[in-house]
PDB file of N, CA, C and O in Angstrom, chain B, residues numbered from 101:
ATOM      1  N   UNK B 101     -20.606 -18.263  18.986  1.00  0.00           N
ATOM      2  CA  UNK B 101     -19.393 -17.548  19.364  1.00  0.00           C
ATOM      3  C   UNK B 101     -18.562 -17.324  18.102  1.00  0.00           C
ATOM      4  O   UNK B 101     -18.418 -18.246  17.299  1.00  0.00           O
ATOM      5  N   UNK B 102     -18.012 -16.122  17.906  1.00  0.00           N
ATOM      6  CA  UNK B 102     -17.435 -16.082  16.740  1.00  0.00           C
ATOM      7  C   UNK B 102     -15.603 -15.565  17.011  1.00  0.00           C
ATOM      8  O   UNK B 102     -15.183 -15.124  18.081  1.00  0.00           O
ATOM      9  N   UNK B 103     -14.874 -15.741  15.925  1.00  0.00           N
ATOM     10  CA  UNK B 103     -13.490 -15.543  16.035  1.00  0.00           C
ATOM     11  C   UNK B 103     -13.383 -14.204  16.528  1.00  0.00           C
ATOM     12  O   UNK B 103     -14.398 -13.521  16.393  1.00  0.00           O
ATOM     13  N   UNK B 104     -12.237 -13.588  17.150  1.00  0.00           N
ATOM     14  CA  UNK B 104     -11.753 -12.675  17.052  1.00  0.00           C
ATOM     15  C   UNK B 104     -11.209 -12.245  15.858  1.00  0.00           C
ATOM     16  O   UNK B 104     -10.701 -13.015  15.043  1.00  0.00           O
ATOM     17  N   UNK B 105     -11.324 -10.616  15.668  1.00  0.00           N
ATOM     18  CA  UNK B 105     -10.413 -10.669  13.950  1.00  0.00           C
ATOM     19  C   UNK B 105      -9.705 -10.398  13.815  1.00  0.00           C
ATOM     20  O   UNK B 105      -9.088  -9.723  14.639  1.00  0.00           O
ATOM     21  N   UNK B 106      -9.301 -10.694  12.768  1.00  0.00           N
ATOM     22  CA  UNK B 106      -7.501 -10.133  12.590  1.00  0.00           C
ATOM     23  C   UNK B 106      -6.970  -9.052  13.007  1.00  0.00           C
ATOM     24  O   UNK B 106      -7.541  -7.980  12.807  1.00  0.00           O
ATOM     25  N   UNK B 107      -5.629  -9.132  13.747  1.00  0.00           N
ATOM     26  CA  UNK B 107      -4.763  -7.956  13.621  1.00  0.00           C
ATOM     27  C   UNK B 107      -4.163  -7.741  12.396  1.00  0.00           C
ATOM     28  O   UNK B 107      -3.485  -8.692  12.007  1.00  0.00           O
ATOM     29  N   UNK B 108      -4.200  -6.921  11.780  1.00  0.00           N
ATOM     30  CA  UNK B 108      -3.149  -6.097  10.363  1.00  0.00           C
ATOM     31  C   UNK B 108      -2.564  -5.080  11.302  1.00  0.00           C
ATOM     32  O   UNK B 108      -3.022  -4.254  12.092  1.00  0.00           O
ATOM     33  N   UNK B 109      -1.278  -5.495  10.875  1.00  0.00           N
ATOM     34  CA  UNK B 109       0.055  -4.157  10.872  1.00  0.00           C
ATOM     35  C   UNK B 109       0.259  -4.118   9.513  1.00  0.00           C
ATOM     36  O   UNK B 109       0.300  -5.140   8.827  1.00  0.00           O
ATOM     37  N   UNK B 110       0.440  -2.567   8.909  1.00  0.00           N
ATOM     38  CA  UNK B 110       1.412  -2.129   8.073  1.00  0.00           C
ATOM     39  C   UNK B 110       2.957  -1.709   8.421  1.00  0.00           C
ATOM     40  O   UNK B 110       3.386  -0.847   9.188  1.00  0.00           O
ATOM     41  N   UNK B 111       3.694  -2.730   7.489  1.00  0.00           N
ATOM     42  CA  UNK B 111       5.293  -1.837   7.378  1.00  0.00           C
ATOM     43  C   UNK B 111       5.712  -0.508   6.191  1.00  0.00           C
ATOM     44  O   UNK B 111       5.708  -0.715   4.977  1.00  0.00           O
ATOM     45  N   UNK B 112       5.859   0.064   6.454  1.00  0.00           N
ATOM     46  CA  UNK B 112       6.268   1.087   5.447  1.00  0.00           C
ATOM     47  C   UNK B 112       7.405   1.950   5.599  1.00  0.00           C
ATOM     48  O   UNK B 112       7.589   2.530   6.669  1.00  0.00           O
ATOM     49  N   UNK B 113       8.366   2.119   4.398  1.00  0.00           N
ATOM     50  CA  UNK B 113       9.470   2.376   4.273  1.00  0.00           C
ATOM     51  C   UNK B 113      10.119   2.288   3.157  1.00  0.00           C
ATOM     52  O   UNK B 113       9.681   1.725   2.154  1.00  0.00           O
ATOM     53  N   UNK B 114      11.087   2.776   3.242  1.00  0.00           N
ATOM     54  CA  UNK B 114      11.730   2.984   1.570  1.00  0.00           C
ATOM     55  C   UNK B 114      12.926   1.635   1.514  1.00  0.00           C
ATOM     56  O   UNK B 114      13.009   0.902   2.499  1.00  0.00           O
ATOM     57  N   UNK B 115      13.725   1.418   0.421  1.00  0.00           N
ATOM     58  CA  UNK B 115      14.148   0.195   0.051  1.00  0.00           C
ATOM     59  C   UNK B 115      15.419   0.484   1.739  1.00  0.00           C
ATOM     60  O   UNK B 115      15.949   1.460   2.269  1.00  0.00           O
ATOM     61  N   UNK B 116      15.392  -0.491   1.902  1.00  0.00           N
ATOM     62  CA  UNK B 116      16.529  -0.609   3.021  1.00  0.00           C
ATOM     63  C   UNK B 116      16.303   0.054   4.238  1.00  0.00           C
ATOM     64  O   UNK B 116      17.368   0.500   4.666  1.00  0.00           O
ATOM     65  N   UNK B 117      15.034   0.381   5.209  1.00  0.00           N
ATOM     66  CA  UNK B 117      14.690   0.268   5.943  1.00  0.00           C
ATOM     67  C   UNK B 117      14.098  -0.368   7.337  1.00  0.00           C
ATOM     68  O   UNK B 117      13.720   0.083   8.418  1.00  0.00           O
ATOM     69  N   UNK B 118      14.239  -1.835   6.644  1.00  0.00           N
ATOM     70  CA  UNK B 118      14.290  -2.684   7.987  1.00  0.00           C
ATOM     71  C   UNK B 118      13.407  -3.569   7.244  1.00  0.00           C
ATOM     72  O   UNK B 118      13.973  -4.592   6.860  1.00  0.00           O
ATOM     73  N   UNK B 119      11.928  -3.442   6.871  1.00  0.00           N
ATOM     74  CA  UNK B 119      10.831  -3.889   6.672  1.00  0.00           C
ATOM     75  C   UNK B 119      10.554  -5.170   6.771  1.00  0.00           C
ATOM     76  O   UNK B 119       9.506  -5.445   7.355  1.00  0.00           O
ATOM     77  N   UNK B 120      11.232  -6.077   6.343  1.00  0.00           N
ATOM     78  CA  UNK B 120      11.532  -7.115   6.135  1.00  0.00           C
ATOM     79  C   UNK B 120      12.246  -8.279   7.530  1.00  0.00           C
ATOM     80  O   UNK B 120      12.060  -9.449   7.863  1.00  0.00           O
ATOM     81  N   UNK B 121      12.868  -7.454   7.872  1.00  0.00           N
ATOM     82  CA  UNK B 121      13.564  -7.453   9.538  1.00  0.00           C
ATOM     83  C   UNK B 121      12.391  -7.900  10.403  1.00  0.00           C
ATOM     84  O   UNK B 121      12.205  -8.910  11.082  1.00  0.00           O
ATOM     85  N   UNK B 122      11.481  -6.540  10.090  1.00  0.00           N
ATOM     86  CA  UNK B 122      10.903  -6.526  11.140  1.00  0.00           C
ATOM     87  C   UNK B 122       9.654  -7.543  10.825  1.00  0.00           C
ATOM     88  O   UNK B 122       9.329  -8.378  11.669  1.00  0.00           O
ATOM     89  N   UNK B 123       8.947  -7.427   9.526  1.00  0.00           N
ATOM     90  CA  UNK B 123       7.623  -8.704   9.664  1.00  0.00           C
ATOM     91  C   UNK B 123       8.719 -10.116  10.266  1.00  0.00           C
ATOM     92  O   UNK B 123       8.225 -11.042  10.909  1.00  0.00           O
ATOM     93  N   UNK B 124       9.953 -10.072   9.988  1.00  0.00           N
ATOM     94  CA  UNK B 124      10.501 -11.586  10.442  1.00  0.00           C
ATOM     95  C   UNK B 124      10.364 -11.415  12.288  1.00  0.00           C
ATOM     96  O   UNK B 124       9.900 -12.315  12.988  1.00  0.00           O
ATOM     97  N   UNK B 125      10.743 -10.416  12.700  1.00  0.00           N
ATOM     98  CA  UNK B 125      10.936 -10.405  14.105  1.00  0.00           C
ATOM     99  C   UNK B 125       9.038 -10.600  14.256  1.00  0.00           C
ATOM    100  O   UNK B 125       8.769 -11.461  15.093  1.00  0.00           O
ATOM    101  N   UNK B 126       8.141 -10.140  13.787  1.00  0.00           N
ATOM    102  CA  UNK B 126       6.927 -10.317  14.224  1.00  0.00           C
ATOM    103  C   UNK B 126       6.540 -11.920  14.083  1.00  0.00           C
ATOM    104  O   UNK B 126       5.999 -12.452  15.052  1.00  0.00           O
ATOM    105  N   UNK B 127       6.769 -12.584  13.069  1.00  0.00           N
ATOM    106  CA  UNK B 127       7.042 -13.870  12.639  1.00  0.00           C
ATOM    107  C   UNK B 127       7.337 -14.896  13.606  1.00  0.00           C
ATOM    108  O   UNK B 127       6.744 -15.972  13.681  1.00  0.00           O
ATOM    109  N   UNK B 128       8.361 -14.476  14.405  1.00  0.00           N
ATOM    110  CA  UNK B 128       9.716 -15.066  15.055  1.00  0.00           C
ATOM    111  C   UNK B 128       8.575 -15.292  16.321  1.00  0.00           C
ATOM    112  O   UNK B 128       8.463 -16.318  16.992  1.00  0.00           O
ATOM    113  N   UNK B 129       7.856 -14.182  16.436  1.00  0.00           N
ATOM    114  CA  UNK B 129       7.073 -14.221  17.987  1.00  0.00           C
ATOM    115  C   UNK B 129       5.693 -14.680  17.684  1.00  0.00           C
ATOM    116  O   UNK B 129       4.833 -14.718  18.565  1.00  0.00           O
ATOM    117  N   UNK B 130       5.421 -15.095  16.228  1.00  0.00           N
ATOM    118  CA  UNK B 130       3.966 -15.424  16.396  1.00  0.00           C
ATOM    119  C   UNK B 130       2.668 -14.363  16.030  1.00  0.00           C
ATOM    120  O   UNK B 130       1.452 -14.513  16.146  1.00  0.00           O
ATOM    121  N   UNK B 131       3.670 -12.986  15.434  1.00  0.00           N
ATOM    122  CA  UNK B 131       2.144 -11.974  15.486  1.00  0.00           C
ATOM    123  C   UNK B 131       2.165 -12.378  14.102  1.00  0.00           C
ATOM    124  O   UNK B 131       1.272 -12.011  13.338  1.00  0.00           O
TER     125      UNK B 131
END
């Protein structure tokens, strides 16, 4: 039986767009 594989999300955006916000909110929940 082998793992499931990774999910990858990309964030992309210019300086002050959230980016950072948001990997924390993904963080916050575990993705």
């Amino acid at each position: 039986m082998s793992a499931a594989p990774a999910l990858v999300i990309g964030l992309t955006g210019g300086i002050g767009s959230g980016k950072s916000a948001a990997a924390d909110r993904f963080a916050a929940h575990g993705i």
